[in-house]
C-alpha positions as CSV (number, residue, x, y, z in Angstrom):
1,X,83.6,164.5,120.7
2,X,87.1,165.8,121.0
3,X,90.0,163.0,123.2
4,X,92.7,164.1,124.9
5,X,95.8,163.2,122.5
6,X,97.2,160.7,122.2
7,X,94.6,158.3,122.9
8,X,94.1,154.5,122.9
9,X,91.4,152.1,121.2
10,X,90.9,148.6,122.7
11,X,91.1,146.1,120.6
12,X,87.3,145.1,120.7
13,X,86.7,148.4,119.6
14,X,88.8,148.8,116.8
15,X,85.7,147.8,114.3
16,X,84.4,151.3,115.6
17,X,87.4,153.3,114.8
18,X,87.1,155.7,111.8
19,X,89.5,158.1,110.2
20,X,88.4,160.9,109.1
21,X,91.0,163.4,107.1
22,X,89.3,166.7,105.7
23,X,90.0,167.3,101.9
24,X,92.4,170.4,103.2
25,X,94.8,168.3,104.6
26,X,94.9,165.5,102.3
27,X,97.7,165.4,99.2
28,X,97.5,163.7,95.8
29,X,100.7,162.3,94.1
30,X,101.1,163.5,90.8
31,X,102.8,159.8,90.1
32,X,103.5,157.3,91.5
33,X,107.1,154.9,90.6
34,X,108.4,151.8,92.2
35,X,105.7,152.6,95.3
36,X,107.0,155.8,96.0
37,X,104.6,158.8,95.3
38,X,106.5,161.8,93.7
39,X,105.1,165.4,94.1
40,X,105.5,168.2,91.5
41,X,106.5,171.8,92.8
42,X,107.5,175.0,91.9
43,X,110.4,177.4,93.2
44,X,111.9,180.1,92.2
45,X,114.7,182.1,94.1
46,X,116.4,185.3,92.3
47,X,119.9,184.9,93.7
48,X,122.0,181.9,94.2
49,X,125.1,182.1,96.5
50,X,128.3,181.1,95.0
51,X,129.7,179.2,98.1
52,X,128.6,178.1,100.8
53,X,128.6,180.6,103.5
54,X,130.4,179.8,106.9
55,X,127.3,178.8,108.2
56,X,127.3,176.1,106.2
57,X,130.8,174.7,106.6
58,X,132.1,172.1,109.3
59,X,135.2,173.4,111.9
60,X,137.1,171.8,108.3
61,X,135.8,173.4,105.7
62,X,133.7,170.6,104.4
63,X,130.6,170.6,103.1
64,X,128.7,169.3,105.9
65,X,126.7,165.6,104.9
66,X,124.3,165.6,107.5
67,X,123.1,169.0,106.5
68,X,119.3,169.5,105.5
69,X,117.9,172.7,104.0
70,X,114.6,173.8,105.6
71,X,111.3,175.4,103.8
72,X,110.6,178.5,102.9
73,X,109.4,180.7,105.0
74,X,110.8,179.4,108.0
75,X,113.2,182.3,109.9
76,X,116.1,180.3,110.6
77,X,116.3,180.1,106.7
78,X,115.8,183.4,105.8
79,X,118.1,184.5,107.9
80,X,121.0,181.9,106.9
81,X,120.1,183.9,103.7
82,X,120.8,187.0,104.7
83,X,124.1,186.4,106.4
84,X,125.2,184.9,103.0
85,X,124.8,188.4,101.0
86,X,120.9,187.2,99.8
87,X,119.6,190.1,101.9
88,X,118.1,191.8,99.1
89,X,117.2,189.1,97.2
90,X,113.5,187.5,96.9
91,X,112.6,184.4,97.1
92,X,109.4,183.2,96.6
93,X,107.4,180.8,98.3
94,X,107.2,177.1,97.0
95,X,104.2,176.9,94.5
96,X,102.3,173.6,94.8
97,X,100.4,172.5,91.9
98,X,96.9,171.2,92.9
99,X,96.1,167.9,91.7
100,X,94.1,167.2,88.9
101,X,90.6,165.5,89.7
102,X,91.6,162.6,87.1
103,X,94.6,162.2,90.2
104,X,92.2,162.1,92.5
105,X,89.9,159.6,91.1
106,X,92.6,157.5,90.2
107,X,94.1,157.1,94.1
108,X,91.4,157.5,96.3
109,X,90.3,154.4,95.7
110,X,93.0,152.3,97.0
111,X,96.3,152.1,96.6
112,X,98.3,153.4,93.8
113,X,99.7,150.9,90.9
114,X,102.6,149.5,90.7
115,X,104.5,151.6,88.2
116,X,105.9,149.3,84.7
117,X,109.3,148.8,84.4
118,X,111.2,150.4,81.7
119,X,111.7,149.0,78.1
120,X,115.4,150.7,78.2
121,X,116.5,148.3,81.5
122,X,119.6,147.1,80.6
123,X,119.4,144.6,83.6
124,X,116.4,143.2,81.5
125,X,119.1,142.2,78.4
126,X,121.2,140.9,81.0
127,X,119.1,138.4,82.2
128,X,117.8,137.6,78.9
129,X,121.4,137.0,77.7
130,X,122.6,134.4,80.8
131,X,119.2,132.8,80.0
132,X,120.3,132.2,76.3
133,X,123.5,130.0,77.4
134,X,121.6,127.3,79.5
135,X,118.0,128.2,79.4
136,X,117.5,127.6,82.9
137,X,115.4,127.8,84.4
138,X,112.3,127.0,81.5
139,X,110.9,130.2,81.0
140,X,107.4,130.1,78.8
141,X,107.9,133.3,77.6
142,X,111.2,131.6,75.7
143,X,110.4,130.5,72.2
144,X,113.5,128.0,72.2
145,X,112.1,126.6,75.8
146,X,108.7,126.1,74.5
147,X,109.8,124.1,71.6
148,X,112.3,121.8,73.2
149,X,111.5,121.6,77.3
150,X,107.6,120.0,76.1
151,X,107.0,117.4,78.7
152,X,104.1,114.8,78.5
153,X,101.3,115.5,80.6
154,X,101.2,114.1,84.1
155,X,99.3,110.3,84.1
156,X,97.0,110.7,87.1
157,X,95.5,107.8,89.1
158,X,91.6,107.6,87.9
159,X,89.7,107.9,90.8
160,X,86.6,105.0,90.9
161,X,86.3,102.1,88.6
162,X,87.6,101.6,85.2
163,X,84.9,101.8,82.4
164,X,84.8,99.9,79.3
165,X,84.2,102.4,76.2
166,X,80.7,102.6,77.0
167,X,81.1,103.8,80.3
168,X,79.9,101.2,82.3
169,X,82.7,99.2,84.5
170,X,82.9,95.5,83.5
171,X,80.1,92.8,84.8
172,X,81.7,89.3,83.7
173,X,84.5,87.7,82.7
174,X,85.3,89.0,79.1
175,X,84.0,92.2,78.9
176,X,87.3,93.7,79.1
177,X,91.0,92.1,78.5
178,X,94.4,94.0,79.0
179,X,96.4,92.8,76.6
180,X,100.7,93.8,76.4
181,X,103.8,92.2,75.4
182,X,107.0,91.4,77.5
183,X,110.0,91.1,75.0
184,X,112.9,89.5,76.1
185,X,115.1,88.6,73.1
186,X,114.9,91.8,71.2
187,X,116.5,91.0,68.3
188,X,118.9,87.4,66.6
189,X,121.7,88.2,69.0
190,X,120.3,87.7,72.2
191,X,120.3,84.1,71.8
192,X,121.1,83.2,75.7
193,X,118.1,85.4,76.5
194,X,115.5,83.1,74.9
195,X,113.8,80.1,76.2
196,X,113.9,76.9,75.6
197,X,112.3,76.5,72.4
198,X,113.4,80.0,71.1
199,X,110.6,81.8,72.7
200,X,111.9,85.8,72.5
201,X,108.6,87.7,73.7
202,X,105.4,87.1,75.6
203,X,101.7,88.4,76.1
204,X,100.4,89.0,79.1
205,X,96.4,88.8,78.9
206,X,94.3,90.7,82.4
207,X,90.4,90.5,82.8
208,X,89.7,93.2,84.7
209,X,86.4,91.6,86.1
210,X,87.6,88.5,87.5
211,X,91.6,89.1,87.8
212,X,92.6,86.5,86.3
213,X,96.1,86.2,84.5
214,X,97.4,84.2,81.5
215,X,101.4,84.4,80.4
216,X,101.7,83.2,76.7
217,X,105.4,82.9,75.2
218,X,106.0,82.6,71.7
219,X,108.7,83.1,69.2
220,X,107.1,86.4,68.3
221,X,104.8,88.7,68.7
222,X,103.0,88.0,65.7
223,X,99.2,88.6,65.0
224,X,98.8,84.6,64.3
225,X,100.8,84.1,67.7
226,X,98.4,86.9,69.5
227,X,95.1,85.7,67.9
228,X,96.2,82.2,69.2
229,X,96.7,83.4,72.7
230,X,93.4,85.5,73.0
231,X,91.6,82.6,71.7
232,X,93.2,80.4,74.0
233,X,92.1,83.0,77.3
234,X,88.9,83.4,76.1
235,X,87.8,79.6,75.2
236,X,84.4,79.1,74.5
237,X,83.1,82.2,76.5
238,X,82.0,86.0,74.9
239,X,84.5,88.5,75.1
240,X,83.8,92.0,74.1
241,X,87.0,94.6,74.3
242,X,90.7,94.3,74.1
243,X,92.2,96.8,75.8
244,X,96.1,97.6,74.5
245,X,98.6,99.9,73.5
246,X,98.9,100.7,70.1
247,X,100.7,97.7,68.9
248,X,99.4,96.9,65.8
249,X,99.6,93.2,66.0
250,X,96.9,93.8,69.3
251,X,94.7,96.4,67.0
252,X,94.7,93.5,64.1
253,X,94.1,90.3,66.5
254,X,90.9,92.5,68.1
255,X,89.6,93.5,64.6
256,X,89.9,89.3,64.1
257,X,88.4,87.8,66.6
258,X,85.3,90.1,66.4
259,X,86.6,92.3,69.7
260,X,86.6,96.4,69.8
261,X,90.0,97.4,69.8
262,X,90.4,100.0,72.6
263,X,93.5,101.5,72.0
264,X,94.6,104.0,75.0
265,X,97.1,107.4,74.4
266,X,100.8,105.9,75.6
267,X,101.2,106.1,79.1
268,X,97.8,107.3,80.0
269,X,95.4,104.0,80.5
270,X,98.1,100.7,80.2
271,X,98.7,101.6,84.2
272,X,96.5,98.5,84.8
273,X,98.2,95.8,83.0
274,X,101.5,97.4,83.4
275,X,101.4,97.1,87.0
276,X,100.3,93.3,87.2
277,X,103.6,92.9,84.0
278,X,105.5,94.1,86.8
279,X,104.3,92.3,89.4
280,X,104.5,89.1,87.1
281,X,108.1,89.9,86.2
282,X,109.3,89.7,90.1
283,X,107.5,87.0,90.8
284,X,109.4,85.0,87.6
285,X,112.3,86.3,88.7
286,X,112.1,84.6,91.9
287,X,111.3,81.0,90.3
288,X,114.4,81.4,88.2
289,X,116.3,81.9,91.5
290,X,115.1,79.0,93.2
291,X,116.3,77.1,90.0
292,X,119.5,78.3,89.7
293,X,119.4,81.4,87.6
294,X,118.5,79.3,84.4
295,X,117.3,82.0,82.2
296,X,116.2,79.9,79.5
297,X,113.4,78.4,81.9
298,X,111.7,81.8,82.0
299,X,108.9,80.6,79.4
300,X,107.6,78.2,82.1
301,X,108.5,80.1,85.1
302,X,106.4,83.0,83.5
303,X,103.5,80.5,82.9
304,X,104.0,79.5,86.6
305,X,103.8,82.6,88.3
306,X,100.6,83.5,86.0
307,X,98.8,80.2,86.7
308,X,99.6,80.5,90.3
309,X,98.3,84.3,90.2
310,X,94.8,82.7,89.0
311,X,94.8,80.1,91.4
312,X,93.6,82.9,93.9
313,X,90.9,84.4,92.1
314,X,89.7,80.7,91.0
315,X,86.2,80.8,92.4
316,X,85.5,84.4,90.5
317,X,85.8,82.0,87.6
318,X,84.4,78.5,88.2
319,X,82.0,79.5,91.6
320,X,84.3,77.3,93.6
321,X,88.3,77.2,94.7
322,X,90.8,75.4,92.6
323,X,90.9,71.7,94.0
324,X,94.2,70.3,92.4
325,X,97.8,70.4,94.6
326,X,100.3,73.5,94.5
327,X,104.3,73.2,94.7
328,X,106.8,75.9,94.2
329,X,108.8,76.5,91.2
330,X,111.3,73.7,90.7
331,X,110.5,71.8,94.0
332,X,111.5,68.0,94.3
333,X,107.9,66.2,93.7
334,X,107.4,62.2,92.9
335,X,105.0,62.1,89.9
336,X,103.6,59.2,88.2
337,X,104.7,58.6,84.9
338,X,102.2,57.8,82.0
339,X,104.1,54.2,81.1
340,X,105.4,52.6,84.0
341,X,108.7,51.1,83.3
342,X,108.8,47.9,85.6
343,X,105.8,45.9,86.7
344,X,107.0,45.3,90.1
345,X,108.9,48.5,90.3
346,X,108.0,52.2,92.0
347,X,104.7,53.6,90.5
348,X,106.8,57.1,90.8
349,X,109.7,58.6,89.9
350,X,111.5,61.6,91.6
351,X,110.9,65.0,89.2
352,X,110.9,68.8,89.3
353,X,107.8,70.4,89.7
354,X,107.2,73.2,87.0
355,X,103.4,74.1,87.4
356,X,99.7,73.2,85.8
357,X,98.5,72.6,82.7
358,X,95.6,75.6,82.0
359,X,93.1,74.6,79.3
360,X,91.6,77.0,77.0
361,X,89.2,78.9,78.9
362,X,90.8,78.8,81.8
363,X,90.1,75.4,82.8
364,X,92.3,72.6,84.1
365,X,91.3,69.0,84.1
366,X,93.8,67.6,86.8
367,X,97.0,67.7,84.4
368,X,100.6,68.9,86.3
369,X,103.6,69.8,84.2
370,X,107.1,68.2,85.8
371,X,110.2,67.5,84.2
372,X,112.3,63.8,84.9
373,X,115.2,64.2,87.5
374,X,117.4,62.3,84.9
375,X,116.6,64.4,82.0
376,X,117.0,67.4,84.0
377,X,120.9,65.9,84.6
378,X,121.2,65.2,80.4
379,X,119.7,68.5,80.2
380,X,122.5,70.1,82.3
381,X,125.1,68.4,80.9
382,X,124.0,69.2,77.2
383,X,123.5,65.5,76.7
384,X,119.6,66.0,75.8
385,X,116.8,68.8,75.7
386,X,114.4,69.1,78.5
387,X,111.1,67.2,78.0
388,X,108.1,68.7,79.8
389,X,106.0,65.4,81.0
390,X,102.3,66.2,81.7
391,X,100.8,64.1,84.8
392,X,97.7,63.6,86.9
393,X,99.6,62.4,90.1
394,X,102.0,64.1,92.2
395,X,103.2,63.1,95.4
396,X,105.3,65.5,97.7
397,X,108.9,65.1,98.5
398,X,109.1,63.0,102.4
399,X,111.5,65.9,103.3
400,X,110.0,68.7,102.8
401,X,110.1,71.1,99.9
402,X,113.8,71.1,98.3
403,X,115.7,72.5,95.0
404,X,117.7,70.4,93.6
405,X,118.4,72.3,90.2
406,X,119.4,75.0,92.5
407,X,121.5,73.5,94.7
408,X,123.5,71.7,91.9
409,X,124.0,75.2,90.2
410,X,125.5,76.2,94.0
411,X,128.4,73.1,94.0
């Protein structure tokens, strides 16, 4: 059925349109470059005219631009011929070459390909030569990119729990310890960066089944200082895996103590423990504040923040919530000293709080760690070193919670 032209489709029933172009009326490109098909023909005229006839020519004599010759065959043509001394002159009609079936199987299925550019492109050099001075941006077909633009992989977050190296996620307290090292005094010149007694670095220790955290400065991070340290976190209970970089001293104290050394590709699996190092760190950082920005205190602010850390997760460790007395860092407490200097006199004498004494195991038996008020002064003064007292009483201060090493580092 034949519509009157032109006619419209709706647009519910375009799905039904169909084209149909009889093979007469269709043309192949004989090729095809930079998406714009190119068609191969044949012409032949006998005589060319010299000049352009005045036909041709603007009111100026100038070749006119907009001019645009039309096909053979067509009368207005023939006769612009004719009027230019081509009268008796043939010309033959345009010859179009038929295309071969190989062109029509290769573009009547779709659209032609996009043609390749030349090897000759001197644009191609160009490029290739303004890429040579900065080599930006990284190009991976670039041999010199490829060798020095090699990034590390990206560390992704791993979805679900954490497995030990069996697989199976941790069911007690033990079955898997982060282990790392916080170094502080790198090397013999960074004498106002250690602590008190010379203490330069510090292992951290993380069970990833009950949370619990242990700080453990030493004067190195030896395998004697590390061994001691694990020993002391792990107490009288099993412990299967120590899970660390590849510090050596780690890989050594495991193989020791009888634990399997699970040593992880840098930057891949130390997220855990580096994450509660940093946490740990600003929370250090704070106690040293409240004392005054005495750096060399960081051994038992460390130790502090640490303890207090595991004072929250208590009951995953014991079955019941820690029952001694918290203070912050440096707070004004009265303790009870272990020889009482006067018979009639106080039974306790004004001191700094500086935290709780953990047992091996993680255990505590009631002991607090302060430090005098008066040695605290010698200690300031460079008159004496600063004895750590342990205690079993401590009374809080009748004002409230105060800072006296901080405020004296203020005047």
């Amino acid at each position: 059925m034949e519509l009157p032209k032109p006619f419209w489709v709706s647009q519910e029933n375009v799905h039904m349109l169909k084209v149909k172009i009889p093979e007469r009326f269709r043309r192949y490109a004989d090729e095809v470059r930079e998406n714009v098909p190119l068609f191969r023909e044949k012409i032949s005229v006998s005589h060319m005219p010299a000049e352009l006839g005045p036909s041709l020519q603007d009111d100026n004599g100038d070749d006119d631009s907009g001019y645009e010759p039309t096909s053979v065959g067509d009368p207005d043509f023939e006769s612009c011929l004719n009027r230019n001394g081509l009268g008796s002159g043939k010309v033959e009609e345009m010859v179009e070459d038929k295309p071969s079936e190989e062109a029509k199987g290769r573009y009547s299925g779709g659209a032609p390909p996009k043609s390749k550019p030349s090897s000759d492109d001197p644009s191609k050099d160009k490029k290739s030569d303004s890429h040579d001075i900065l080599h930006l941006p990284k190009d991976k077909k670039c041999a010199v990119c490829q060798e020095a633009k090699q990034d590390a992989l990206p560390a992704r977050r791993v979805k679900g729990p954490h497995v030990m190296t069996d697989g199976k996620p941790s069911e007690k307290f033990g079955d898997r310890i982060h282990g790392d090292h916080i170094i502080v005094a790198k090397n013999c010149l960074s004498s106002e960066k250690k602590g008190i007694n010379g203490e330069t670095a510090c292992l951290v220790l993380y069970d990833d089944f009950t949370k619990a955290v242990c700080a453990y400065p030493a004067n190195s991070k030896s395998t004697e200082n590390c061994i001691h340290a694990v020993n002391k976190f792990i107490g009288s209970r099993s412990a299967n895996e120590l899970h660390s970089d590849n510090a050596p001293e780690l890989e050594a104290c495991a193989r020791k103590i009888g634990l399997v050394p699970d040593l992880t590709v840098p930057y891949r699996k130390t997220a855990v423990i580096t994450r509660k190092i940093r946490t740990l760190e600003d929370c250090t950082r704070c106690c040293l504040v409240q004392v005054g920005n005495h750096s060399s205190l960081w051994p038992l602010a460390i130790e502090y923040s640490a303890n207090a850390m595991t004072l929250e997760v208590w009951n995953k460790i014991h079955d019941h919530d820690f029952l001694g007395l918290a203070f912050p860092f440096g707070s004004l407490v009265y303790y009870k000293p272990n020889i009482q200097n006067s018979k009639l006199g106080a039974k306790t004498l004004p001191g700094l709080f500086l935290g709780w004494r953990v047992e091996p195991g993680i255990n505590w038996k009631g002991v607090y760690k302060v430090a005098d008020s008066t040695n605290i002064s010698e200690w300031l003064s460079g008159k004496a070193s600063l004895t750590i007292i342990t205690t079993m009483t401590v009374v809080a201060h009748k004002d409230g919670t105060s800072f006296p090493l901080g405020i004296a580092s203020q005047r």
